[in-house]
Every structure is written in structure tokens, then in C-alpha cells.
C-alpha positions as a LaTeX table, in Angstrom:
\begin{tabular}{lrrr}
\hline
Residue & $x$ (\AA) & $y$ (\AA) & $z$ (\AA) \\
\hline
Unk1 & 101.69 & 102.24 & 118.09 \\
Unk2 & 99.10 & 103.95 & 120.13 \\
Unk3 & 95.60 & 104.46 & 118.42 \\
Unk4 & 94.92 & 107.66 & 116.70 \\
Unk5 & 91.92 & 107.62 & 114.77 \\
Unk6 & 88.32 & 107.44 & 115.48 \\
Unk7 & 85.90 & 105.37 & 113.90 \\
Unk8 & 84.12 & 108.26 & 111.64 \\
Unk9 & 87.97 & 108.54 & 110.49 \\
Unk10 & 88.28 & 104.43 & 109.64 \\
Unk11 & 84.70 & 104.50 & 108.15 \\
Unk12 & 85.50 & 107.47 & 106.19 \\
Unk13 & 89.04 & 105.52 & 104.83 \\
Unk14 & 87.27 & 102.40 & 104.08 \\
Unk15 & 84.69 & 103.97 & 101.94 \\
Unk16 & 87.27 & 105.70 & 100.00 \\
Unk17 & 89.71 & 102.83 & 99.54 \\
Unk18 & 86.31 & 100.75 & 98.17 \\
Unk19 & 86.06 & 103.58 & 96.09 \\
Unk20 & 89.59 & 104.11 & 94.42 \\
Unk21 & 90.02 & 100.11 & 94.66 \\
Unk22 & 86.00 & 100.41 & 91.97 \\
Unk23 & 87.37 & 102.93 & 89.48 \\
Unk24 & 90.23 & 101.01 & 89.18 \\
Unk25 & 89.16 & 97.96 & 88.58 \\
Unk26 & 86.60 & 99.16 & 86.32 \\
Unk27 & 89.06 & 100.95 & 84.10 \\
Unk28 & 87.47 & 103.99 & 84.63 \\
Unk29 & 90.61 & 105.77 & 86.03 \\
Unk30 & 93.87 & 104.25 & 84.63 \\
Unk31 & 97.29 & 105.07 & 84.09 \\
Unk32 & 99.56 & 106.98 & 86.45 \\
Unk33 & 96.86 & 108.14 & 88.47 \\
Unk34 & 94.90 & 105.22 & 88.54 \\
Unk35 & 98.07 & 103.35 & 89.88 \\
Unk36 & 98.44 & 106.43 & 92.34 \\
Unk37 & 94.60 & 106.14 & 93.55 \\
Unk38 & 94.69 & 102.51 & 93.91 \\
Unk39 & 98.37 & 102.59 & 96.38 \\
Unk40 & 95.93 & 105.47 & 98.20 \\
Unk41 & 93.64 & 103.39 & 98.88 \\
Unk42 & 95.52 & 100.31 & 100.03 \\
Unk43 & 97.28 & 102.77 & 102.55 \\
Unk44 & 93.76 & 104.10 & 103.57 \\
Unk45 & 92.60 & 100.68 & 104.24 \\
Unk46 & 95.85 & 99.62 & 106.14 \\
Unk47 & 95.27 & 102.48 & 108.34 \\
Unk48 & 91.95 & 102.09 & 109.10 \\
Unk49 & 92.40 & 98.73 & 110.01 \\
Unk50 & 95.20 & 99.09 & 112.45 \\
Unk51 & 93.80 & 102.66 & 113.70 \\
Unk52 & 96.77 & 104.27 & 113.02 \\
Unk53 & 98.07 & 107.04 & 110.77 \\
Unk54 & 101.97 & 108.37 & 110.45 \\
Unk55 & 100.58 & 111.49 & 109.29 \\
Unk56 & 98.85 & 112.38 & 112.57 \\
Unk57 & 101.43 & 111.68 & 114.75 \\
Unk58 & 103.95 & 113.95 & 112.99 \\
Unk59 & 101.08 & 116.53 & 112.78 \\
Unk60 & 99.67 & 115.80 & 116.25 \\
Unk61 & 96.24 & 115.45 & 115.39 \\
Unk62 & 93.94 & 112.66 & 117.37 \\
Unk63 & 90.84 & 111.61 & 116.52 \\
Unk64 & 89.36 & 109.43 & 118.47 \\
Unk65 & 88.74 & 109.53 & 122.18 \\
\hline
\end{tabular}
């Protein structure tokens, strides 16, 4: 797997997986889409912490340098 995302890209993911991981956890989003966040967010942090993303290799988008 060659890198494909930047670092504004994995701050960006990590932010948002803390934040779907919170409402969670707090109850304040439950249910289906609570369950649907929090698997988001697990995917977003995987990502960012390998620098790589499916997604833009089937789109062919790059982000980092």
C-alpha cells in the first residue's frame, strides 16, 4: 500500500473518529446510526493511522505530497 493521504487529511479523520467515538459513548447518538457513526469512525481512525484510504485509490485522488 503506497501512502495516499496527507496529514491535514489524518488530522482531519482523527478529530472526527474522537468525535463519533464522544457521542457515542455519551449516549447522545444511539441506535442504528449511532452504531453506523461509531464503525465510521473506527475506519477513519484505521486510515489515518496507516495513511491509506481504498476510496482514493479507486477514485484517484492523492493527498499528500
Amino acid at each position: 500500500m503506497k501512502k495516499n493521504m496527507g496529514s491535514a487529511d489524518r488530522i482531519i479523520r482523527v478529530i472526527l473518529a474522537v468525535i463519533f467515538g464522544a457521542l457515542y459513548f455519551t449516549g447522545t447518538v444511539s441506535g442504528v446510526l449511532g452504531t453506523v457513526l461509531l464503525i465510521l469512525g473506527v475506519v477513519f481512525l484505521i486510515t489515518a493511522l496507516v495513511r491509506f484510504c481504498p476510496l482514493y485509490t479507486i477514485v484517484g485522488l492523492k493527498t499528500c505530497k
